[in-house]
C-alpha positions as CSV (number, residue, x, y, z in Angstrom):
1,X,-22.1,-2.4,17.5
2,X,-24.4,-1.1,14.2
3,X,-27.2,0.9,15.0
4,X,-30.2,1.6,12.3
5,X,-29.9,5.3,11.2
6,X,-31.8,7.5,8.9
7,X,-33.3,5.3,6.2
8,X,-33.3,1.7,8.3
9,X,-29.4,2.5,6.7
10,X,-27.0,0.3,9.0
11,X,-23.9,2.4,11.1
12,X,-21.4,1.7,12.8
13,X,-20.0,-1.4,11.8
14,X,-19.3,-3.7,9.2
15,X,-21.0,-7.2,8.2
16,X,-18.6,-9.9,9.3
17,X,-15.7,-10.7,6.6
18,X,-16.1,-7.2,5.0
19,X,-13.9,-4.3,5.4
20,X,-14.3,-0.7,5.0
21,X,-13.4,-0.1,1.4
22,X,-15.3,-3.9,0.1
23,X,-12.4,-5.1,-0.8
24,X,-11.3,-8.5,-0.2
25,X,-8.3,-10.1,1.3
26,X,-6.5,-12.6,-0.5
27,X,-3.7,-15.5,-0.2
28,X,-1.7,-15.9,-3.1
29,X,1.8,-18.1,-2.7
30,X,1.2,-17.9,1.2
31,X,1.4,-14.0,1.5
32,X,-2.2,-12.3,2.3
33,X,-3.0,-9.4,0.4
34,X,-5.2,-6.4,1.3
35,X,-7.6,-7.0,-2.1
36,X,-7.8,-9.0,-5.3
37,X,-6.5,-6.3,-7.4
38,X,-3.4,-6.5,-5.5
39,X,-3.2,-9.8,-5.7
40,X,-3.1,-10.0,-9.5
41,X,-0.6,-7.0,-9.5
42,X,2.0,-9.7,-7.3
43,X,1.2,-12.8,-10.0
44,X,2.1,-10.1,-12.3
45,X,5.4,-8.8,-11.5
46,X,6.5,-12.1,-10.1
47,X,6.0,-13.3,-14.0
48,X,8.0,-10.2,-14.9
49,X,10.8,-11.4,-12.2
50,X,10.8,-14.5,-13.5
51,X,11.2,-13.5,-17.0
52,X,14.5,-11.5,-15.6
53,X,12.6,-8.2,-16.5
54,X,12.8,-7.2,-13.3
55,X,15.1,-7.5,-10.0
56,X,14.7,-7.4,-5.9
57,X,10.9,-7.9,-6.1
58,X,9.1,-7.5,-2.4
59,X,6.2,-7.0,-1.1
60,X,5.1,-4.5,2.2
61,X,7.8,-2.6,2.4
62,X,7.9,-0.3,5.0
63,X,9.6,3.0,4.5
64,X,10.3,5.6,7.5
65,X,8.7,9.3,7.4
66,X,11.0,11.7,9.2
67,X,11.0,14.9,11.1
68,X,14.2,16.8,11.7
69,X,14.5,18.2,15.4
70,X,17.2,19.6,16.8
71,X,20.9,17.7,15.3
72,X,18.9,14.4,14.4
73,X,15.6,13.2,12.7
74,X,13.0,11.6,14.4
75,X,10.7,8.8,13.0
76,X,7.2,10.5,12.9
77,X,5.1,7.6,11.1
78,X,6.1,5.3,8.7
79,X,4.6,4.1,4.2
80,X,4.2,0.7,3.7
81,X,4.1,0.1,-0.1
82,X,2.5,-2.6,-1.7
83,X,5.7,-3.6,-3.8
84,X,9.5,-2.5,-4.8
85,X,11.2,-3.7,-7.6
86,X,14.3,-2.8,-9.7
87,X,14.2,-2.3,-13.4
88,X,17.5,-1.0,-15.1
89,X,19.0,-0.1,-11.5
90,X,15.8,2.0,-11.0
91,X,13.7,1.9,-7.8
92,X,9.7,1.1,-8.1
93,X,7.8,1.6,-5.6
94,X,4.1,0.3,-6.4
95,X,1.0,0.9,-4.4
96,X,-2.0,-0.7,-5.5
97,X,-4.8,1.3,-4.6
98,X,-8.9,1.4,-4.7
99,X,-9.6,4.5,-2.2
100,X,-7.1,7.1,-2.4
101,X,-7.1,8.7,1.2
102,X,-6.3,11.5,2.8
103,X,-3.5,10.2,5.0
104,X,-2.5,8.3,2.1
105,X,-1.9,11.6,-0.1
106,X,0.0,12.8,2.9
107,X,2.4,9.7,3.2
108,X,2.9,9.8,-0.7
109,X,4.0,13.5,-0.7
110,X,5.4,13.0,2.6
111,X,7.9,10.6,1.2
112,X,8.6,12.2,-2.2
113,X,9.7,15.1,-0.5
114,X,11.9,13.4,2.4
115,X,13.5,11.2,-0.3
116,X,12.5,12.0,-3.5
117,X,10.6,9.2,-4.3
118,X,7.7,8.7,-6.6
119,X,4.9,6.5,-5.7
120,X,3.4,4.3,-8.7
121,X,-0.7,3.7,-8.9
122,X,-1.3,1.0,-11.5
């Protein structure tokens, strides 16, 4: 429930259909996407996929963050990127972004340093 703060400023909650960050969600080819700009990005490397530029195109891709303990490792939390793709054999992994957050820089860095990967910010 919004309440009226300083300023008649609304709190608490968003208007219906909005989200946090004022992005939009949008369906393109059936898959919902968490704002227009990564919607575009999708049409984008799909065209590149289709042009053979590119190989093993996908989209919210989950990646495990791990903790070692004891003799084993132990799923903590988990990334989903945006997108993965292969160009020359390379791995991309793509993550569309309008707010950078702070548990967001800690997944990034989380991940580069458990498997060495890089995190791309078109």
């Amino acid at each position: 429930m919004a309440t009226r703060g300083w300023a008649g400023l609304t709190i608490g909650a968003n208007s219906p259909g909005t989200s946090k960050y004022h992005n939009q969600h949008t369906t393109v080819d059936g898959i919902t996407f968490d704002s227009k700009r990564e919607a575009a990005h999708w049409q984008l490397l799909k065209a590149r996929a289709a042009a053979g530029e590119i190989t093993e195109l996908r989209h919210h891709v989950v990646f495990p963050l791990l903790c070692p303990y004891e003799d084993r490792a132990l799923m903590v939390s988990t990334y989903e990127a945006d997108f993965t793709y292969r160009e020359f054999g390379k791995l991309h992994v793509v993550d569309v972004k309008g707010q950078r957050t702070q548990m967001y820089l800690l997944k990034r860095r989380w991940l580069q340093l458990q498997d060495g990967i890089r995190i791309e910010e078109p």
